[in-house]
N, C-alpha and C positions, 0 to 999 in steps of 0.2 A: 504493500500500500504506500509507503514511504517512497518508495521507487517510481510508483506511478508521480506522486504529488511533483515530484522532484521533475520529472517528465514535461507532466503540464506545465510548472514555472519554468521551466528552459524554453521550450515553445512558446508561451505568451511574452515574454523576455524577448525572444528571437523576433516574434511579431511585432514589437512595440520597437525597435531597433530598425528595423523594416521600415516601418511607416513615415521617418520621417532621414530617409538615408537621401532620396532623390537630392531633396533642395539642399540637404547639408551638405552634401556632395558637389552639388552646385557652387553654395554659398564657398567652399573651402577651396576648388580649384578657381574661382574667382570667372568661370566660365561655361555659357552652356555648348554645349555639345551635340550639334543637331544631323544626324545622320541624314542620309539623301539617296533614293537610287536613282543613277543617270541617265535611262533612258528609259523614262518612263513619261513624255511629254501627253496632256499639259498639266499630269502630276507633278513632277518633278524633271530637271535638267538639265544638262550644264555645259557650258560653253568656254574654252580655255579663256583665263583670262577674266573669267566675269565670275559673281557666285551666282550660285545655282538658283533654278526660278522653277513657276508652277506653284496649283492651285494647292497641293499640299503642301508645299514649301511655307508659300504667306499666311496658312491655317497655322501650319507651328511658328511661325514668327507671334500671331495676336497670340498663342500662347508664352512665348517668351518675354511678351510686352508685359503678360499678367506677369510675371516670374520677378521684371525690372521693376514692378511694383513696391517687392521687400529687398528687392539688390540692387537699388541704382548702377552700381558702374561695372555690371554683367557686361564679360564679351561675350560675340558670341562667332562661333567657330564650326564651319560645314565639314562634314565628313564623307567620303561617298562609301560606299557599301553596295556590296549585292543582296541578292537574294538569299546567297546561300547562308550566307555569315554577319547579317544583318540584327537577327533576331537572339543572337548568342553575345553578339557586341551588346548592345540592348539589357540581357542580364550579365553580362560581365561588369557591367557600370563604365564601359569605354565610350557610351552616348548615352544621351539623353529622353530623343526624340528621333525617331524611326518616321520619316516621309516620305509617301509615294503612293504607289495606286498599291496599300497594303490590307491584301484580303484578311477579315477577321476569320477564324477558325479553331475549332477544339483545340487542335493538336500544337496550334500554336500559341494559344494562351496556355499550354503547359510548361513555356518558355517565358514569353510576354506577358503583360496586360493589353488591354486597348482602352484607347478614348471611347466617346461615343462618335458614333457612325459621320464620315463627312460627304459621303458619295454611296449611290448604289445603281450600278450596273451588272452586267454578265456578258460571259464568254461568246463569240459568235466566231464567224471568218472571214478575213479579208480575202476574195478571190479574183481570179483574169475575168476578163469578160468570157474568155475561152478553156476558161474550167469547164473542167467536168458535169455535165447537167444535171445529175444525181446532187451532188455535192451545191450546185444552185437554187437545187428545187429543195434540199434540206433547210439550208441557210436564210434563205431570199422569199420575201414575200409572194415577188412576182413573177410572170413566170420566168425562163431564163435567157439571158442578154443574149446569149449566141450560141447555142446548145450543141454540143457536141453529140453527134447521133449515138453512140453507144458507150457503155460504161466500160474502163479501161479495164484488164487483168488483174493489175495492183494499182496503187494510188500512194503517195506521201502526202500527208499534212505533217506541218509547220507547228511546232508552238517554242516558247522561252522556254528553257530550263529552270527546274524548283518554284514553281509557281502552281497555285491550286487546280487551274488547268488541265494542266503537265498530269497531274496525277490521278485525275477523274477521269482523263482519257486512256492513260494506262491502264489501271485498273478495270475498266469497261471493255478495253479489249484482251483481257487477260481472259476474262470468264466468257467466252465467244469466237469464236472461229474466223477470222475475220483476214482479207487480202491487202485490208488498210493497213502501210508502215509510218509510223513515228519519227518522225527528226528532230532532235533537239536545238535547241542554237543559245547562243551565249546571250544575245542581244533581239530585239526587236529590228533592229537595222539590218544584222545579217539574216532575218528570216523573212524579212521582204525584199531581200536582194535576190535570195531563193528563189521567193516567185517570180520577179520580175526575169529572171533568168532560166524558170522553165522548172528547178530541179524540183518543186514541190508544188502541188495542185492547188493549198490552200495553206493558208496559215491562220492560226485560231490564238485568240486571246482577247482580253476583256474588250466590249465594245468603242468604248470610250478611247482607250487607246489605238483601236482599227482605226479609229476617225483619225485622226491625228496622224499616225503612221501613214495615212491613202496620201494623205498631203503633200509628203513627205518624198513620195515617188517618183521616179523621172519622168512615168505618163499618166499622173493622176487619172486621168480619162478613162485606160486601159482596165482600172481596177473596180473596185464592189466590195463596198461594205455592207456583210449581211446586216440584215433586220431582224431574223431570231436570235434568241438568247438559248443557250445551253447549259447557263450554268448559274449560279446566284453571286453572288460579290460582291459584300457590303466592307467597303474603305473604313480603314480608322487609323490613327496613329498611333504605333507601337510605344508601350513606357514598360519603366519595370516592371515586375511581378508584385502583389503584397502592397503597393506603397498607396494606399486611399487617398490618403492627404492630398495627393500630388496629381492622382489620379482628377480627381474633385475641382482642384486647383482649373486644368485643361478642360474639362467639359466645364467646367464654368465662363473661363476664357472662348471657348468656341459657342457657346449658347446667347452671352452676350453682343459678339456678332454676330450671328446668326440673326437676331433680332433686331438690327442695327441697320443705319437707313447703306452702309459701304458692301452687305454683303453680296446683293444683288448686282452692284457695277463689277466685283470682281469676276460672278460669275459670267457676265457677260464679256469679259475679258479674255476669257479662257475657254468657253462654250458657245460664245457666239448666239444666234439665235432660238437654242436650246434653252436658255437662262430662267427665262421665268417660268416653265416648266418646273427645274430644275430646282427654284428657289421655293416653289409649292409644296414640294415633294419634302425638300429639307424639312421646313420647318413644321409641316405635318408629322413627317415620319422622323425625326431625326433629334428635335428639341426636346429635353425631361420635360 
């Protein structure tokens, strides 16, 4: 019994140690630490020579504004980061704040916490107008741009590596028999190089980012952004694990812009004519 007790107070000790490690951490290196992934426009993104930009980038800035509240003379200081090693920085206390089109998920708040929600889209595919017509008629509303009469032998689609994606498509073609192969790629740039180049039929990832990425391409024209969704993917900003305080701190920082007459020009900064959709949806679905 003694051993249990002993148990509990070592765990609520560790808890209480916990809760207010962020900002001391903060307050003690004299600077926050704002991780970034760099291609992930018009989440995050960065350009030699400049700091990195995008709609999750200036969401964690109003929370660092709240932060400069109790530390006036906070730096602050961008980190870039992947996917793979993003979320381990995050609880190793080497950042702060985790930006980007970062999907909330079980398996990753066994690592992380998150904010609340700052975006929700899902997974579709960017394709040629001379995909595959199966693959059009899955993806695409309507019917298809330029239909190729018959379905190929095999097929590659496209996605990023370590991304929620990546791994609901794997797993779906594990349990299934299927002529579909997988290609990974490091970056969103070199998986629309792919297509543009022919070696893959389609490349899939979050919608939001298709848009963005068509743009991006040497014949915008050539290409197609589906209009179904295949997957669900609600964005939020990764913080540590355990730390409420801090946690509370950031959804209060993003709730009061949210409610603020700035947050709708940003969206329209970054989404274009999508915005006030977009800003209905937020503060419906998104505000405590």
């Amino acid at each position: 019994m003694r051993r249990l007790l002993l148990a509990s107070l070592a765990l609520c000790l560790s808890a209480l140690a916990t809760a207010a490690a962020t900002l001391d951490t903060i307050a003690k290196r004299g600077t926050v630490r704002i991780g970034y992934i760099a291609d992930q426009a018009p989440f995050s993104s960065s350009q030699a020579g400049a700091e990195p930009a995008g709609y999750a980038i200036d969401l964690c800035g109003r929370i660092v504004d709240e932060i400069e509240h109790q530390f006036p003379q906070l730096k602050r200081e961008y980190v870039e980061m992947t996917l793979a090693n993003g979320f381990d920085e995050v609880r190793n206390e080497e950042i702060d704040l985790l930006c980007g089109s970062i999907t909330v998920t079980l398996q990753r708040r066994e690592t992380v916490d998150f904010s609340q929600p700052i975006f929700l889209t899902g997974a579709s595919a960017l394709l040629r107008k001379d995909s595959p017509d199966y693959l059009q008629t899955l993806f695409l509303d309507g019917p298809a741009v330029h239909a190729v009469s018959e379905r190929p032998a095999t097929n590659v689609i496209g996605m990023r590596a370590n991304t929620t994606t990546t791994a609901t498509l794997h797993e779906a073609l594990a349990i299934q028999e299927s002529k579909t192969r997988l290609a990974d790629f490091n970056t969103h740039e070199d998986g629309l190089k792919a297509l543009e180049d022919r070696k893959i039929d389609a490349y899939i990832a979050d919608q939001a980012l298709l848009v963005s990425l068509a743009k991006r391409a040497r014949d915008p024209s050539a290409l197609k952004v589906g209009d179904r969704l295949i997957t669900h993917e609600p964005y939020a900003i990764a913080l540590r694990r355990g730390d409420a305080d801090f946690r509370l701190l950031a959804d209060r920082a993003l709730t009061e812009f949210y409610l603020s007459d700035d947050f709708l020009p940003l969206l329209e900064t970054y989404f274009g004519a999508e915005a006030p959709m977009l800003h209905t949806q937020i503060i419906m679905q998104h505000v405590p």
